[in-house]
C-alpha positions as CSV (number, residue, x, y, z in Angstrom):
1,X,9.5,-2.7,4.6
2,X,6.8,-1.0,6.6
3,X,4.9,1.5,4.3
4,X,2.6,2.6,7.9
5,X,2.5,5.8,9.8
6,X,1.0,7.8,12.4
7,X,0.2,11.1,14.0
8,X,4.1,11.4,15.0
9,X,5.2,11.1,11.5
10,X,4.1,14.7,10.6
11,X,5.9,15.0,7.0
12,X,5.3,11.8,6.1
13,X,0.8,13.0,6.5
14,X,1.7,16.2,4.7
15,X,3.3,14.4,1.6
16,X,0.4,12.2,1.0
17,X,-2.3,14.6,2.2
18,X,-1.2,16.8,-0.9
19,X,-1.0,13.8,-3.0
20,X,-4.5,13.1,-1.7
21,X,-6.0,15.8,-1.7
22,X,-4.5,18.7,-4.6
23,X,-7.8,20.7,-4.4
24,X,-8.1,20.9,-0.7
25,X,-6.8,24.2,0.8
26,X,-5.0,23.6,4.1
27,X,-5.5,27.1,5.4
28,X,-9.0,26.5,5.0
29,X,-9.5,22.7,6.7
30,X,-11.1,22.8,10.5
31,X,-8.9,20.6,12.8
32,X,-11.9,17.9,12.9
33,X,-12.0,17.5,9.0
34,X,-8.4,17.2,8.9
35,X,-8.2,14.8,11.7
36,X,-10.7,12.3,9.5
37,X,-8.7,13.5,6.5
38,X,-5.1,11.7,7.9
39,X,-7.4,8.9,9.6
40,X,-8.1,8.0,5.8
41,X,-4.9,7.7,4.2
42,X,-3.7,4.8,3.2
43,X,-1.0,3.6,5.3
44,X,-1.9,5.5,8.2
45,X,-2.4,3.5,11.4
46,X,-2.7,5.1,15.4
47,X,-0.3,3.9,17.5
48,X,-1.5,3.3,21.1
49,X,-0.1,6.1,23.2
50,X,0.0,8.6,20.1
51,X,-3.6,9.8,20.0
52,X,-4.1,13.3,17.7
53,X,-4.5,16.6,19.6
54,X,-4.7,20.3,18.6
55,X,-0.8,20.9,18.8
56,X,-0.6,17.6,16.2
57,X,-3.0,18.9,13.8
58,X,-1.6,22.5,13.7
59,X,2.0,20.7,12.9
60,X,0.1,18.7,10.3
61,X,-1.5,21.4,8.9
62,X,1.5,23.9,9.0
63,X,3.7,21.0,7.6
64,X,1.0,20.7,4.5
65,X,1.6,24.3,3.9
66,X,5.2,24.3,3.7
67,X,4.7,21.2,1.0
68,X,2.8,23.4,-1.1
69,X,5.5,26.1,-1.4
């Protein structure tokens, strides 16, 4: 089973960025913190062609919100 993922898999980064990180506020992370913050989780590996941008992060960040409701 393949226990990897990347910036596509944008519920999959929410899930274990608030398992990761339970004190972070995600209304308060710039896009370059959070970038490095998904680059660290374990399991998380770029995909050639997939590269982060701003519309990424803001679904990654948005997505991290809703987890927290």
């Amino acid at each position: 089973m393949n226990n990897t993922f990347h910036w596509l898999d944008v519920v999959q980064i929410a899930e274990a960025l608030v398992d990761a990180h339970p004190d972070i506020d995600p209304l308060t992370i710039a896009f370059p913190k959070l970038k490095s913050l998904v680059q660290a989780l374990k399991g998380f590996q770029e995909q050639p062609g997939h590269p982060s941008n701003e519309k990424i992060l803001e679904a990654i960040q948005q997505a991290w919100i809703d987890e927290l409701k």
